[in-house]
C-alpha positions in Angstrom: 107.7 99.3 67.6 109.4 102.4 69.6 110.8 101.8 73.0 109.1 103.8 75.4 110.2 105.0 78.7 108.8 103.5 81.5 105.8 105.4 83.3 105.5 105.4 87.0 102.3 104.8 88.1 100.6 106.2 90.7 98.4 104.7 93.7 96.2 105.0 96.2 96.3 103.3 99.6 94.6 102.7 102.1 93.4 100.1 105.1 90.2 97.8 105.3 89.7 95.1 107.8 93.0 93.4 108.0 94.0 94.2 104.4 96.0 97.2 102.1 94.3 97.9 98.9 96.3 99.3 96.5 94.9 101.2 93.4 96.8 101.8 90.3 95.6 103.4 86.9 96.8 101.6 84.0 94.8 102.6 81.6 94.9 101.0 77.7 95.7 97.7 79.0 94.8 94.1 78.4 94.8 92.2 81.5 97.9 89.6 80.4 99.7 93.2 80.0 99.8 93.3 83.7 102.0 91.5 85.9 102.7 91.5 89.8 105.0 90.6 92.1 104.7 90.8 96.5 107.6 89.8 98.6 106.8 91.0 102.9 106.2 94.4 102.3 107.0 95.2 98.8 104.7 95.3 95.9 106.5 95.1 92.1 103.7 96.2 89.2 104.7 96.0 85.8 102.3 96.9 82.8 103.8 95.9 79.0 104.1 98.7 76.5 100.5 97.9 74.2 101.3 100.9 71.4 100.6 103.9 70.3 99.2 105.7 67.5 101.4 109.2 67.9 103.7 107.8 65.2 100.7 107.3 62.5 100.0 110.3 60.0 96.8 111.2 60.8 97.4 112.2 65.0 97.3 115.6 65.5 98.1 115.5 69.4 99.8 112.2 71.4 100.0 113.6 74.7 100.1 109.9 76.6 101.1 106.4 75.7 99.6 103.0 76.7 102.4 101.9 79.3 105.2 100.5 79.6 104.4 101.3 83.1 105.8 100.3 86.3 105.8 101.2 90.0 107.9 99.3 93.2 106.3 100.3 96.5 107.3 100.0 100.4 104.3 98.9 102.1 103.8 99.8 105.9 103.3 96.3 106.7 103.9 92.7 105.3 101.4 91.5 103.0 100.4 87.7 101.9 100.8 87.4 98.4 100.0 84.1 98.1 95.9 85.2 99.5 96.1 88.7 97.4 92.9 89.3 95.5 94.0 91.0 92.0 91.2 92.8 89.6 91.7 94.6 86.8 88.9 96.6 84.9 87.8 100.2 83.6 91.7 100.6 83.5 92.6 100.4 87.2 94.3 97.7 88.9 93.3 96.4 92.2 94.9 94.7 94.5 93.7 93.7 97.8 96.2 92.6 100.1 95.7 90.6 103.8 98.2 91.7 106.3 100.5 89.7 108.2 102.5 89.8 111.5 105.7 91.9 111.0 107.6 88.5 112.3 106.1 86.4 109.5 107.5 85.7 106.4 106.1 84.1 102.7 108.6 83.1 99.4 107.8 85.7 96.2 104.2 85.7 95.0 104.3 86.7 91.1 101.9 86.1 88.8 100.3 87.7 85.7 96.9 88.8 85.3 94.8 87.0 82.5 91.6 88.0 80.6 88.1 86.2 82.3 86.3 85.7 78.8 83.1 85.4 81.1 83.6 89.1 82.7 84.8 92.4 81.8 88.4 93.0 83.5 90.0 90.1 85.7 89.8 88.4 89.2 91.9 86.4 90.9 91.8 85.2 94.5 89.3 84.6 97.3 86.6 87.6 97.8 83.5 86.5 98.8 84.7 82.8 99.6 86.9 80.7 102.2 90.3 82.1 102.0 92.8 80.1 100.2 95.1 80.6 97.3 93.8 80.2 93.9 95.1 81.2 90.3 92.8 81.8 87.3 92.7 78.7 86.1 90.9 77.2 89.0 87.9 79.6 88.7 87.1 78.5 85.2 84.7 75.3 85.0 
């Protein structure tokens, strides 16, 4: 496999009722390619190099590569990573952040998406339910 250079990602965003939702393409990945890490007002995304095919015979044109990519962002405001709802599908990554009072303060959140078998793409968190931490593995039955 050929290193490739990481890409920066780019992202939208923007404010919703006591949250920042941040949109990232990422496209060509697996959900378990992704991973994520929030500490106050910084937001870590890292998305694992998944191969090419510009190095096989038969490509004419190889104008883009599926990741490595990667993008640290200043947020205007601290976030709870701990409550962050993460999705992942037609190749963008979601997350969507609650707020927090600039005076308070939560340890590193990190944690890597992984594929819902039920579902196309990937949720984690508490959309459309009490809000509470949760991890993957408490969604399944």
């Amino acid at each position: 496999m050929t290193s490739q250079p990481e890409q920066t990602v780019p992202v939208q965003l923007h404010r919703a009722q006591g949250l920042l939702v941040l949109a990232a393409p990422m496209p060509g990945l697996e959900p378990q390619d992704i991973s994520v890490s929030i500490h106050h007002d910084r937001v870590t995304i890292r998305g694992d190099y998944r191969a090419s095919r510009h190095d096989q015979p038969e490509t004419v044109i190889s104008e883009w590569t599926m990741g490595p990519y990667h993008r640290d962002l200043s947020l205007p405001q601290p976030v709870s990573g701990r409550l962050t709802n993460a999705t992942y599908g037609n190749g963008v990554l979601v997350l969507a952040m609650p707020t927090l009072e600039p005076d308070m303060q939560e340890d590193v959140t990190e944690f890597q998406l992984e594929a819902d078998t039920g579902t196309r793409g990937q949720r984690i968190g508490h959309m459309g339910s009490e809000i509470e931490p949760t991890m993957p593995t408490q969604h399944r039955p």
